[in-house]
C-alpha positions in Angstrom: -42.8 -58.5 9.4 -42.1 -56.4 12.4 -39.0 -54.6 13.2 -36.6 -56.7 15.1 -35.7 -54.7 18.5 -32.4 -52.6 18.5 -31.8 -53.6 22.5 -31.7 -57.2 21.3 -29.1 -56.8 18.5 -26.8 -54.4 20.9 -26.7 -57.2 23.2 -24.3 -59.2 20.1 -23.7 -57.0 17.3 -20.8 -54.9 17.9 -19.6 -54.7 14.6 -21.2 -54.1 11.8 -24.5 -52.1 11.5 -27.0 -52.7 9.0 -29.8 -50.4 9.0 -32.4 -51.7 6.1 -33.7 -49.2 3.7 -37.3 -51.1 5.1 -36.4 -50.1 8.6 -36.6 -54.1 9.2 -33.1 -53.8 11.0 -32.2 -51.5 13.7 -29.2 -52.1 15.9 -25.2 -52.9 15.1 -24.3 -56.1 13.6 -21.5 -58.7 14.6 -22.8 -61.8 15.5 -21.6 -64.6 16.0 -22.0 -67.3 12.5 -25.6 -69.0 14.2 -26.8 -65.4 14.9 -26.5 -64.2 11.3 -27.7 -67.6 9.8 -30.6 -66.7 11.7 -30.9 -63.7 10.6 -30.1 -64.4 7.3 -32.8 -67.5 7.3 -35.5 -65.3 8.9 -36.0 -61.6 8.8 -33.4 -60.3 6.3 -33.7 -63.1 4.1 -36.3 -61.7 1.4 -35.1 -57.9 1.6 -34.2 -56.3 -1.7 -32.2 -53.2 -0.4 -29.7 -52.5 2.1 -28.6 -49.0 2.7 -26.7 -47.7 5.7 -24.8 -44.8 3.8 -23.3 -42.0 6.2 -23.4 -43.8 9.5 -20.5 -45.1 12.0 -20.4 -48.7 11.1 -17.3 -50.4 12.0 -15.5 -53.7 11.5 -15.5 -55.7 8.9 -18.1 -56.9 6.1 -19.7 -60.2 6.9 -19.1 -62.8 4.3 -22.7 -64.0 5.2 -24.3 -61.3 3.2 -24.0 -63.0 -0.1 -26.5 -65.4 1.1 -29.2 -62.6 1.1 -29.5 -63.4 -2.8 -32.8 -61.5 -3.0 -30.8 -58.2 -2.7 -30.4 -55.5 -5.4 -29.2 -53.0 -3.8 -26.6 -53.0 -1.4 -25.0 -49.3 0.2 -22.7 -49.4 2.7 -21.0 -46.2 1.5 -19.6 -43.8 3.8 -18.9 -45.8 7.4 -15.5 -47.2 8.8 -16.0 -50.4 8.1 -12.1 -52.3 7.0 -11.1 -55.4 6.5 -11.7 -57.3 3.0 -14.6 -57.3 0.4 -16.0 -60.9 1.0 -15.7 -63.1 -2.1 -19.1 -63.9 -1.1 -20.7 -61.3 -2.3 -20.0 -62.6 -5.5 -23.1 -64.4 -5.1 -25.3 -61.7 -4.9 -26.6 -62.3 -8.7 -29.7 -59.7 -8.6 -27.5 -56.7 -7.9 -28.0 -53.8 -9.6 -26.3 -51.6 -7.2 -22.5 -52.0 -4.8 -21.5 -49.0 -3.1 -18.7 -49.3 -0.6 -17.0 -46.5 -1.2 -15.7 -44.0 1.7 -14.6 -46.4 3.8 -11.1 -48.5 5.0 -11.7 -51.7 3.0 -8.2 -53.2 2.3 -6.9 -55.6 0.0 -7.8 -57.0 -3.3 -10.9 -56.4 -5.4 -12.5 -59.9 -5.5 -12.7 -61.7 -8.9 -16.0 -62.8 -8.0 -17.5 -59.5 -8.1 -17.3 -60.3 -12.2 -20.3 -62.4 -11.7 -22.8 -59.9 -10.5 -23.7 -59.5 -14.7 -26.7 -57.4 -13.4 -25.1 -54.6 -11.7 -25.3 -51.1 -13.3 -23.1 -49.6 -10.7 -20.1 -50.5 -8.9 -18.7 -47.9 -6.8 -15.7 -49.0 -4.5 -13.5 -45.7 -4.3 -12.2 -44.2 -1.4 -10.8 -47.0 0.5 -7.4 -49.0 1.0 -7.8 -51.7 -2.0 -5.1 -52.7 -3.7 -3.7 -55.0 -6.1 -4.6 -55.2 -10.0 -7.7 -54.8 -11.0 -9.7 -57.8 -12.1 -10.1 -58.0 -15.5 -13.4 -60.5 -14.8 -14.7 -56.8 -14.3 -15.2 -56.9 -17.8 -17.7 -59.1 -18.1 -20.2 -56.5 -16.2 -22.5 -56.0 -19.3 -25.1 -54.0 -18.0 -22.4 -51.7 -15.9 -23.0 -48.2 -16.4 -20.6 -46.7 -13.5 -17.7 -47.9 -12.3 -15.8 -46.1 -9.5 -12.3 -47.6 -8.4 -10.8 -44.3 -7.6 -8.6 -43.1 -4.1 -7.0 -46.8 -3.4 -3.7 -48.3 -3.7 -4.6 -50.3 -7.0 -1.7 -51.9 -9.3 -0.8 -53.0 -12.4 -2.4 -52.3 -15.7 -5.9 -51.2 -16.5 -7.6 -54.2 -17.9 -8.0 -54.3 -22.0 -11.5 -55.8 -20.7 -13.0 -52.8 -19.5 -13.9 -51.9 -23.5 -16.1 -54.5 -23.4 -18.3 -52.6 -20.9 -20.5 -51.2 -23.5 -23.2 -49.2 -21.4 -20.3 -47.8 -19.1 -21.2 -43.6 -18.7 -18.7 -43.2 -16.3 -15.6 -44.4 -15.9 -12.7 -43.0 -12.8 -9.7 -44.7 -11.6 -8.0 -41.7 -10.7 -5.4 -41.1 -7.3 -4.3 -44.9 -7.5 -0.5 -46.7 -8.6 -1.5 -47.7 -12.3 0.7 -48.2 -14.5 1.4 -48.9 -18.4 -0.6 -47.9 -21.2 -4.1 -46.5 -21.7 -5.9 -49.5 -23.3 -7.0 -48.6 -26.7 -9.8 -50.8 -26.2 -11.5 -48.1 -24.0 -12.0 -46.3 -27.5 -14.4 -48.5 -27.7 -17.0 -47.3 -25.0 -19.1 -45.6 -27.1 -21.7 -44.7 -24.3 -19.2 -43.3 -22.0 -19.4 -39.7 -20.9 -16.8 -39.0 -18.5 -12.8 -40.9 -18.6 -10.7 -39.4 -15.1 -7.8 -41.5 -15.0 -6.0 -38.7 -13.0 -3.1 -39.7 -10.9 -1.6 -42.5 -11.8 1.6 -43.5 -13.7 0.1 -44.4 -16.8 2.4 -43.9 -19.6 2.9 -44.2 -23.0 0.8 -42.5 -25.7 -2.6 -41.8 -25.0 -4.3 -43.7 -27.7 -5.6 -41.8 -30.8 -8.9 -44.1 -30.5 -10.3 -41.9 -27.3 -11.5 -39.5 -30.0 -13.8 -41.8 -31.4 -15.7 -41.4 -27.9 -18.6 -39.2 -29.6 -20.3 -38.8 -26.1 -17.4 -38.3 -23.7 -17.9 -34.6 -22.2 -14.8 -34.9 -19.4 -11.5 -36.2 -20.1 -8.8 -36.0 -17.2 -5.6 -37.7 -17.8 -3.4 -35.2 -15.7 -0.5 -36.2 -13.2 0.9 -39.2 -15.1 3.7 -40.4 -17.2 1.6 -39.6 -20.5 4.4 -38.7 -23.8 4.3 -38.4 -27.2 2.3 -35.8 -29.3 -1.9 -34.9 -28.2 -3.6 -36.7 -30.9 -5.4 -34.7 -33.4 -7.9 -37.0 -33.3 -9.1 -35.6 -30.0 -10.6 -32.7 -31.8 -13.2 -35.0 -33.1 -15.0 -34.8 -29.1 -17.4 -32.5 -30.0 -19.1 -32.7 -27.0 -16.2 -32.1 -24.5 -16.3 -29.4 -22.1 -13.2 -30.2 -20.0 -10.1 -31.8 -21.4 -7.0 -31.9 -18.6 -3.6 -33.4 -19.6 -1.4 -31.5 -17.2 1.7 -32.4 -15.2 2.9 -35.1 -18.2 5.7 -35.1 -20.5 3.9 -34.7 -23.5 5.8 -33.0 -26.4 4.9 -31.7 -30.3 2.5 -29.2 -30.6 -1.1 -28.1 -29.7 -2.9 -30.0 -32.1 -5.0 -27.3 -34.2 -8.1 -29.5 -34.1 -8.5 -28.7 -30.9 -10.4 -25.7 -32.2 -12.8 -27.9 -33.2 -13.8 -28.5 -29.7 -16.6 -25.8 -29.6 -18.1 -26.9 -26.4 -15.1 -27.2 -24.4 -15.2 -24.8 -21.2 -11.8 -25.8 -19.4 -8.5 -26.3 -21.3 -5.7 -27.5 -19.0 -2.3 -28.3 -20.7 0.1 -27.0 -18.4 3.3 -28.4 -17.3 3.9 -30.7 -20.0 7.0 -30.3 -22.8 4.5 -28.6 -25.1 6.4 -26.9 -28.1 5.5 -24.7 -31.2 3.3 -21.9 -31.8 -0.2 -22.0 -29.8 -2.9 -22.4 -32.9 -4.9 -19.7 -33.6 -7.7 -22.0 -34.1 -8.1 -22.0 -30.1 -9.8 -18.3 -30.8 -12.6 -20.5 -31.8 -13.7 -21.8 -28.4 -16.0 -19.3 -27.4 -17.5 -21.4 -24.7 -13.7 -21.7 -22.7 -13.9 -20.5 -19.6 -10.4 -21.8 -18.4 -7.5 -21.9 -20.6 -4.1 -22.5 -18.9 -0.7 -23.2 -21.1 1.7 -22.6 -18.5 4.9 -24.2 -18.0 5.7 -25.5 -21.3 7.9 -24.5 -24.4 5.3 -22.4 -25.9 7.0 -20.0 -28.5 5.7 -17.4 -31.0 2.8 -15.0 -30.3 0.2 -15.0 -28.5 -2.7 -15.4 -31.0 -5.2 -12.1 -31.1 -7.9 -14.2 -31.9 -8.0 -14.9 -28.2 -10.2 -11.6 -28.1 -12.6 -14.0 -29.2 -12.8 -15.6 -26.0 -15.5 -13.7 -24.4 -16.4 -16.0 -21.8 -12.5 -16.7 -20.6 -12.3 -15.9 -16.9 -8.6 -17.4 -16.6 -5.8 -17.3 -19.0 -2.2 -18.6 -17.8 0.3 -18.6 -20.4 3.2 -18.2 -17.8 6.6 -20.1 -18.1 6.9 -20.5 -21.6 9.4 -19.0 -24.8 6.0 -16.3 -25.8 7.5 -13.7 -27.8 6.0 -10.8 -29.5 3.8 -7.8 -28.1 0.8 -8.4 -26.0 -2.5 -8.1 -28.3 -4.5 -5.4 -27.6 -7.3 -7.6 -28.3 -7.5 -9.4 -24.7 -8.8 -5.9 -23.8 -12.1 -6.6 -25.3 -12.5 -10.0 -22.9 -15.1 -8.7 -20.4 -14.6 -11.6 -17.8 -11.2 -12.6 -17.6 -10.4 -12.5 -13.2 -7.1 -13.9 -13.9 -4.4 -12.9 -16.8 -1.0 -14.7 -16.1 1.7 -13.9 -19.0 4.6 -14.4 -16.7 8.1 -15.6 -17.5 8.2 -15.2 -21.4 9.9 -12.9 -23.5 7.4 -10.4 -24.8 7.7 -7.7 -25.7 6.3 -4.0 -26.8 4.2 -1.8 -24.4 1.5 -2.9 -22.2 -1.5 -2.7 -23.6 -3.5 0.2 -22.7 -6.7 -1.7 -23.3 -6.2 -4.1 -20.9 -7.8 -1.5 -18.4 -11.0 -2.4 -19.7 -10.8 -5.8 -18.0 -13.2 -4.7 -15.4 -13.4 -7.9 -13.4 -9.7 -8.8 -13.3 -8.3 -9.7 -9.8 -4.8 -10.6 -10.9 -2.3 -9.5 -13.4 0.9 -10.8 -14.0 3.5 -9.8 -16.9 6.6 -9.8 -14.5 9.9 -11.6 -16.1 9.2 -10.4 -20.0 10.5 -7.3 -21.6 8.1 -5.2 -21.7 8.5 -1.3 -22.2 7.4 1.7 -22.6 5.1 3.1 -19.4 2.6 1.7 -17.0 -0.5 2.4 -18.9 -2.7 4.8 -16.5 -6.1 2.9 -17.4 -4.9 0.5 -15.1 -5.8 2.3 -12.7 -9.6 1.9 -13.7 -8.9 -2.2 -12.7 -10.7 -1.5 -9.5 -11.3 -5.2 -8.7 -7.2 -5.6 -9.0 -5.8 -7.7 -6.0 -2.7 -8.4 -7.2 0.0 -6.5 -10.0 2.8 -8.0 -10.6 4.7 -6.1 -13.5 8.5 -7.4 -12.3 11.8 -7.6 -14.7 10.6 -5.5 -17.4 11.9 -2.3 -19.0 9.1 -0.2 -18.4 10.1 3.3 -18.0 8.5 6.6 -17.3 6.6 7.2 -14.2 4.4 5.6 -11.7 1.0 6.4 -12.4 -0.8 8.3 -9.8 -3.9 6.5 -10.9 -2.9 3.1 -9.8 -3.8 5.0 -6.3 -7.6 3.9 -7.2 -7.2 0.3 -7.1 -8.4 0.1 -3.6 -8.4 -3.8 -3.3 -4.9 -3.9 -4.2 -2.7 -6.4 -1.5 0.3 -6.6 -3.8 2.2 -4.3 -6.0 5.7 -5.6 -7.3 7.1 -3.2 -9.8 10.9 -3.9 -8.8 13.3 -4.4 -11.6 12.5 -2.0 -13.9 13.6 1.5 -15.3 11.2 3.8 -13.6 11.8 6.9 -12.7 10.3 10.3 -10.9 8.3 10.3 -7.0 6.6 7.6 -5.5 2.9 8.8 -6.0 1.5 10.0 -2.6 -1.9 8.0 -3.8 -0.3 5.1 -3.3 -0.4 5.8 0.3 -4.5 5.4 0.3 -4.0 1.8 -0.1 -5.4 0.7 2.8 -5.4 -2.8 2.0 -1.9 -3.0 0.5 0.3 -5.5 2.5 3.2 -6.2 0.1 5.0 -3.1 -2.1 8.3 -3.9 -4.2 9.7 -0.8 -6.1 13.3 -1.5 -5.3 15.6 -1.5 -8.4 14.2 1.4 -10.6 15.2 5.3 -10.9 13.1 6.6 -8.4 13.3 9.5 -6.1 12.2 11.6 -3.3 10.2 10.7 -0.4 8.3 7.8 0.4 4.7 8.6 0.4 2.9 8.3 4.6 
């Protein structure tokens, strides 16, 4: 079958622009409802695949494509195309794949769509829809991914959805959910990742999501989540990133989450987060990110964290932290950032913490910390930013911190430190921001 000229079809089709995978269709499509029934009776009418992903189609979706029921594959991904998804499509019964994401389709998700029983993906983020989702989504057995995520979708996730039982991948995230996390989803045995990010889901999140033996990213953050983390989340032995930040989740850090031995990224910031921080967390030698920041956090910090050794970022800012800082984190090899602001610990700073050789910023401002400014910090030659603020530290200025020649910012105000401002500090050539006010300085300020 040859090509069908693209200076025919510009003559009518201003609207959409379908651009077979076959390179049977060249040209922009709008016609008027004989034109496509021609179409759609002649040359497109035994094609398989449709994929114009990444181009500048605009205007809406004809409903006449769900009479091309030989399709499997339809990609319309990426254009500017708006308007509604035709019910029609509905009809498109050998569909394996439906991609219209990344584009300016408004209004509902069509019921319909339940009856393409074939498809294995469904991806429709990235656009305007709105409205509940359908629970007829359910009934998409074969269904492997499903992407609803960046619209203006309603209302409840559907209990339905745990009947998907080949679904790998699941995201809603960045819509207007609401209500609970279905239990039911406890149920998708197969599934890998769960982002639900976003929302205002609330309620608890269901104890039944650690029976997801497969499910390597969880991402629940920016909702209405409360109650306690379940324990039962431990049991995810193959998770590598669990985020539950920005909620108001209260109790404690379960301890079974040091169970979770391949987790790289631990994010349970801003939540109402009580209690100690287990010392079974020193058992995740695979976390890379661990941030407990802005919660109620009290107790010490656990040494075992010197365990860490692939931790690049620890934040345990904004909490009730008491105690001295272990000497331990000095034996962490890749930490870049250490924040331990806005606690109340206490002691001397660690002089080991000079051995963090790749460390870019250190914060212990707001605690009440004492004693001198270790000079090995001066061998933190990466060091872009100290910020040792509202302490008692005492003694003086250490010449050495003259060395960190990366250094933009150096806030050392509030403290109880006393002698000359070290002339080294003048060879800071990349310093922009110096704070030394409220100590027991004197002399001259360095040139």
């Amino acid at each position: 079958m040859a090509p069908i000229p693209a200076g025919t079809l510009r003559y009518t089709f201003s609207i959409l622009g379908l651009l077979c995978a076959s390179g049977l269709l060249r040209g922009v499509w709008s016609a008027t409802m004989e034109e496509i029934d021609d179409l759609v009776q002649g040359p497109l009418w035994n094609q398989t695949s449709i994929m114009i992903s990444g181009g500048e189609l605009s205007g809406r979706i004809p409903p006449e494509l769900g009479d091309l029921t030989n399709l499997t594959s339809l990609d319309l991904s990426y254009n500017n195309l708006s308007g509604p998804i035709p019910p029609e499509l509905g009809r498109l019964t050998q569909l394996t794949e439906l991609s219209l994401s990344s584009n300016r389709l408004s209004g509902p998700i069509p019921p319909e769509l339940g009856d393409l029983t074939g498809l294995t993906n469904l991806s429709l983020s990235y656009n305007r829809l709105s409205g509940p989702i359908p629970p007829e989504l359910g009934d998409l057995n074969a269904l492997t991914s499903l992407s609803l995520s960046f619209n203006e979708l309603s209302g409840h996730i559907p209990v339905e959805l745990g009947r998907l039982s080949n679904l790998t991948l699941l995201y809603l995230f960045s819509n207007n959910l609401s209500g609970p996390i279905p239990a039911a989803l406890g149920r998708l045995s197969k599934l890998t990742s769960l982002d639900l990010y976003n929302n205002s889901l609330s309620g608890n999140i269901p104890p039944e999501l650690g029976s997801l033996s497969n499910l390597t990213f969880l991402y629940l953050p920016i909702n209405r989540l409360s109650g306690n983390i379940p324990p039962e989340i431990g049991r995810l032995s193959n998770l590598n990133h669990l985020y539950l930040s920005i909620n108001p989740l209260s109790g404690t850090i379960p301890p079974e989450l040091g169970s979770l031995s391949n987790l790289t990224f631990l994010f349970l910031a801003s939540n109402n987060l009580s209690g100690s921080i287990p010392a079974e967390l020193g058992h995740l030698t695979r976390l890379t990110n661990l941030s407990l920041s802005n919660n109620s956090l009290s107790g010490s910090i656990p040494s075992a964290f010197g365990n860490l050794s692939n931790l690049t970022f620890l934040d345990l800012s904004y909490n009730d932290l008491s105690g001295p800082i272990p000497a331990e984190l000095g034996s962490l090899t890749r930490p870049t950032l250490l924040d331990l602001s806005y606690n109340d610990l206490s002691g001397p700073i660690p002089a080991e913490l000079g051995s963090l050789a790749r460390l870019a910023l250190l914060d212990l401002s707001y605690n009440n910390l004492s004693g001198p400014i270790p000079s090995e910090l001066g061998s933190l030659t990466g060091l872009t930013q100290l910020y040792l603020t509202s302490n008692e530290l005492s003694g003086i200025i250490p010449h050495e911190l003259g060395r960190l020649s990366n250094l933009i910012s150096l806030f050392l105000y509030f403290n109880s430190l006393s002698g000359t401002i070290p002339p080294e500090l003048g060879s800071l050539s990349n310093l922009t921001l110096l704070h030394l006010s409220n100590n027991r300085l004197s002399g001259l300020i360095p040139a």
